[in-house]
Structure formats: C-alpha cells, structure tokens
C-alpha positions, 0 to 999 in steps of 0.5 A, a space after each residue: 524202973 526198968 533201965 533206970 541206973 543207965 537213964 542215971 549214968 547217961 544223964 550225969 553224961 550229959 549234964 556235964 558235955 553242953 550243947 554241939 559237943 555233945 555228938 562230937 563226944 560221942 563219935 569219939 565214944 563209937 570210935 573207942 568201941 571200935 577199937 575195942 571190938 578189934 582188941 576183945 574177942 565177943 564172948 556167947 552169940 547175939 540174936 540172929 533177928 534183932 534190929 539195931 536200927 531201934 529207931 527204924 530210920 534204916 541206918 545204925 546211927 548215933 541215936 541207936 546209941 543214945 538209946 542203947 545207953 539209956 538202957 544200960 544196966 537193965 534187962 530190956 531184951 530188945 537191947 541185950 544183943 549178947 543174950 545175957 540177961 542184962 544190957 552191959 558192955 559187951 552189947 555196946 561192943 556188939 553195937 559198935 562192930 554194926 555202927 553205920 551199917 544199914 543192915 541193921 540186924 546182929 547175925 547169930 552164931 548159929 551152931 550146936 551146943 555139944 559136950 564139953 571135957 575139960 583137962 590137962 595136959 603139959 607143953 614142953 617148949 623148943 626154943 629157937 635161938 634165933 631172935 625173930 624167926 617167927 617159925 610157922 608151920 611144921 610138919 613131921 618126918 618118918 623119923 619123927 623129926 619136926 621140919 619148919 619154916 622160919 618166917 622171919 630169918 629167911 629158913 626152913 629148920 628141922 627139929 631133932 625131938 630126941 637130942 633137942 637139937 636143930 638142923 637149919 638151912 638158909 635159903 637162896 633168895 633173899 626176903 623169901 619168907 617162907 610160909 608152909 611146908 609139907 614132905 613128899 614121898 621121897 623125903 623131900 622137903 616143899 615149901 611156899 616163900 610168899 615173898 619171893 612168889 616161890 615154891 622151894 625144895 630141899 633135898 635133906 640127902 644131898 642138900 640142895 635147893 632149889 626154886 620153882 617161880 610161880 607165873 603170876 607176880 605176887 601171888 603170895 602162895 601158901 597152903 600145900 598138898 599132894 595128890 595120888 600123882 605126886 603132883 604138887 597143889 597150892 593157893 596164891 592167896 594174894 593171886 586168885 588162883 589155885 596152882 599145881 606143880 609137877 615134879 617131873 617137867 618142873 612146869 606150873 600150872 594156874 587155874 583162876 577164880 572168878 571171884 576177886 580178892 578171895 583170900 584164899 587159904 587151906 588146900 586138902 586133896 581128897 580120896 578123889 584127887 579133888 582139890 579143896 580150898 577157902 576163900 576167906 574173904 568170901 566165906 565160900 568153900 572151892 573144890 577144883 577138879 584136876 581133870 577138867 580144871 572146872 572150879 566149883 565153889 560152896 557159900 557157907 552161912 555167914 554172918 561174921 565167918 572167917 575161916 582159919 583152917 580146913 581139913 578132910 576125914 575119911 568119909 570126905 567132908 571138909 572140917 574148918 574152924 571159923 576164928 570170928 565167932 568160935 565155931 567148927 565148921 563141918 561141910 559134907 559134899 554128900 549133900 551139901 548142907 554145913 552144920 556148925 559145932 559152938 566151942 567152949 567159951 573158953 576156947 578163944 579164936 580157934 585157928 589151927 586144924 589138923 584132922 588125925 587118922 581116926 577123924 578126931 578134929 584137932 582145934 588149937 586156938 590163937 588166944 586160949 592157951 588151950 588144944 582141944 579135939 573133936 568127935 564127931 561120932 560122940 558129938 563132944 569136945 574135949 578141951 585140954 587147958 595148957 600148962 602155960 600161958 601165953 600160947 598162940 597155936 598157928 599150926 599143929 602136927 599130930 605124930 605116929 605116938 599121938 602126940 601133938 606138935 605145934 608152933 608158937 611164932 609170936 613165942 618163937 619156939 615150938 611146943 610139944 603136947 602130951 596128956 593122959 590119954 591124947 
C-alpha cells in the first residue's frame, strides 16, 4: 500500500505523544528541520510547479506536514519535492525551508545538464603564522608574488612563492579589517578596509601607506577594480552605493542606488568603461555607466538565487556563480537573456569566480574541496577533486603559468593548485 511504512512510522509517533502535545512536538519537529536546512546544502532540484499547500488552505502549515509524513518512504510524486523517486528526508528539508510561506510552491534549479570530467589535481598549502588572520583575497604581481589581506590581524601580506617566504604590513587604523585587494599599473597595492570605511594604498617601493575615507559612514566597501582611466571602482556593501576614486585629486565620488539594502558584491569593468556589480539581496545585476552616472539594473530569475561572485569574458557577458542552488550563471547584455549551467553534485556551495584569458570560467567551491573550470564553447565542466580535504575556496587567482592560487581563511593558509593539464 502506497506510503504504508510512513503511514506506520508516523502513527508509532502518535500513539506515543497525547492530546495538546501533539502540535507542540511538531513545531519542535519544523524548528529542527529548519536547523537542519541551514546546516545541509539540498542536494538535485525541486519541481518548479509544486504546491506545498497539499491541503490548499493557502498557507504551508503544520497539516502540510502531517501529510507529508503520512507519506514517508513511498513514491507519491506529489510529495517527492527532491525529484528522486522516494519521499525521504531531504524532502522534509525541502518542506521546511517553505514552512509559513504562503507562496506554496518549490522553485526549480532550473539550468542546463552539461558535461562533467572529473580529475585530480594536488594543493600545496602556505601556511600563515599568525593564528587568525583569516587571509581573504589575493591577487598576483608581475613577479608572480601573491599580495593579500589579512582580515583578521589588521594586514595586507605578500607571498614570495619561490622562497616560501612573507612580507607582511600592519596598517594604520586600528580594526581596519581588510577585505579585497587589487594592483594598479604602478604596482601599487589598494585595498577595502570595511571596518574603518577605507579604501588603503601601499606603496611596495617606499612603504608607505595611505587612506582614502569614503563619504557615507559604514558603507562597508569591497569588491575593486579599475577602468582604462585608472580610475578606481568599488561597492559599499553595507551603503547602497557604487564608489569611484581618482588617484589624481584623491577625491571620491558616490552613486546611489534606488534599491535599499541591496547587498552589493562583485565589481568588473568591461571593455566599455561599464561598471558591473550584484545585489545579492535582490538577485538583480547593475551596470553603472561612468559618463552619465545612470544605474541600470537586470532581474535575474529567482527563486532560491544568491550570488557569489561575478566576472566578465571577452565577448562581455557577465558570469556568476549562484551559491544556493549550485549553478553558474551567465547574463549577456547582447540580449539580455541569463541562462543557467547545473554543477555536479559534487561541486558544493560554489562561491569564488575568476574568468581566465581564454574565457575558462574558474569555479571554487566553500564546501567541496573541489576547483572546477568552465567552457563555454565546449559546454563542459571539468572538476578537479583536491588532494585534501577540508578547503574552503573564498578567492582565486589564476597565474601567467596557469596555475591557480587561492585562499583558504577558515584554514588560515593560502593553496596553490597545479594538474596535468590546468
């Protein structure tokens, strides 16, 4: 009899809670599945037309979950929200991530199935001496020195690859915490502190530093790059506002969003002098055009999206990984369509993006201790499995060699990848 061993399972349930306790046991049951839901990635996707509200009282309530219950352990498609052929566990994670919500239905991963490889390739780990400083981004020189921020002890760092040894700098403001970095022509080095609401500058040759406060208070800035101009370019996460910083006057200026509490993250500058950047909380794309200071904005389909990082190919479409429901993202301006690419299974909570000079997408994941890349003309991934465990990308560089450099905060060290073939 369909759904017979849940029918069993729950009515054990039952005969042993009486009465009023009942409902009160199973609000604890949704509060743990809740829990659970933030601590389990969902593996696969869920149907993108099914209604929760199994009862159809317009709301995802405690009687939606009694039903689902009932039918544990079958096959009953209207309750397989995972799409895996038997209602189990993760469908009650599922379930619980809608509980209360009166949009009842799940919203798919919608994207493409594409060609996956699989490989090796060894990490070999630098580690920093310093206990928490939590390095978070990097980026290379033309020597093929790694720079990076220490977020955690308060310091920009630099990494001497072939001596293994460090050159680190503490900065002048105290609880700076800085957060990304990039090089200008010159070779000096910029950096967000989000703490301080700063951008910094250190000049390797004489060793100075010096800071650039941003006009609007706690607007948490991150993300850099510069135009053609040299211009500097950043987001204030935390202020809803794009920034750009000119080397020459040292003066900054703002441009504001409409949208409140956007989240902002990623910045690239295209071919055009175009400014591109996410808001995370919104699922939309933005595009600021320098000249006019106009702030345009694109809705990506939702449905469970979050974006991690965004970079740019040569032909100019904007690439992005979506960490909540594992896919790469890939928004043409040309004619404004997204179209979504499934990563393996395998490829947990991918995060990190840095697209590389012949427009392989580079993917790291925050859970998989995996690297995978990306082609776009070949339409196929190609998933490196790392030689240990316990890796969790934040950033990635990619060198003239092609070897790919990342940082590990939570490990407090900095890997350098290398395959066959990478």
């Amino acid at each position: 009899m369909p759904g017979a061993g849940g029918h069993i399972w729950w009515s054990t349930i039952l005969g042993e809670i009486g009465g009023a306790a009942v409902e009160a046991a199973m609000h604890r049951i949704i509060i743990y599945l809740v829990f659970a839901v933030l601590l389990l990635p969902i593996e696969g996707k869920a149907q993108s037309d099914v209604d929760i509200d199994f009862d159809d009282n317009g709301v995802v309530d405690l009687r939606d979950f009694l039903a689902l219950a009932e039918a544990f352990g079958s096959t009953q498609s209207q309750f397989d929200l995972h799409v895996d052929g038997v209602v189990d566990f993760r469908d009650f994670l599922i379930f619980s991530s809608a509980y209360g919500r009166r949009d009842t239905s799940v919203a798919e991963a919608i994207g493409e199935r594409v060609d996956a490889q699989e490989a090796s390739a060894q990490i070999d780990f630098f580690e920093l001496s310093a206990l928490g400083a939590r390095p978070n981004d990097l980026v290379l020189d033309s020597q093929g020195r790694v720079w990076f921020t220490e977020i955690g002890s308060n310091r920009i760092g630099r990494l001497d690859p072939f001596t293994g040894t460090f050159f680190r700098v503490s900065l002048n403001t105290p609880g700076g915490q800085p957060h990304s970095i990039i090089i200008d022509g010159q070779g000096r080095i910029w950096f967000t502190e989000i703490g301080a609401n700063r951008i910094g500058r250190f000049d390797p040759f004489s060793d100075e530093i010096h800071s650039f406060t941003i006009p609007t208070p706690g607007s948490r800035p991150k993300s850099l790059g510069f135009d053609k101009q040299g211009i500097l370019w950043f987001v204030e996460s935390a202020g809803d506002r794009i920034g750009r910083l000119d080397p020459l006057t040292e003066s900054i200026e703002e441009f504001s969003l409409s949208e409140k509490d956007a989240d902002l993250c990623g910045l690239q500058v295209d071919k055009d002098g175009q400014v591109w950047f996410a808001e995370r909380a919104h699922g939309r794309l933005g595009k600021v055009d320098p000249g006019s200071g106009q702030i345009t904005t694109f809705l990506l389909p939702n449905g469970g999206l979050k974006v991690g990082q965004i970079g740019l190919d040569s032909d100019g479409r904007v690439w992005f990984t979506d960490t909540g429901l594992g896919r790469l993202g890939m928004f043409d301006p040309a004619n404004g369509r997204t179209r979504f690419f499934l990563l393996p299974d395998n490829m947990k909570r991918p995060h990190a993006l840095k697209v590389d000079l012949n427009d392989r997408i580079w993917i790291g994941g925050e859970e998989s201790d995996r690297l995978a890349n990306f082609s776009f003309e070949d339409r196929r991934f190609l998933v490196y499995e790392l030689s240990e465990a316990g890796v969790a990308i934040e950033n990635l560089a990619i060198d003239r060699t092609g070897v790919v450099w990342v940082v590990d905060p939570a490990g407090n060290r900095i890997g350098r990848i290398e395959a066959p073939g990478l």
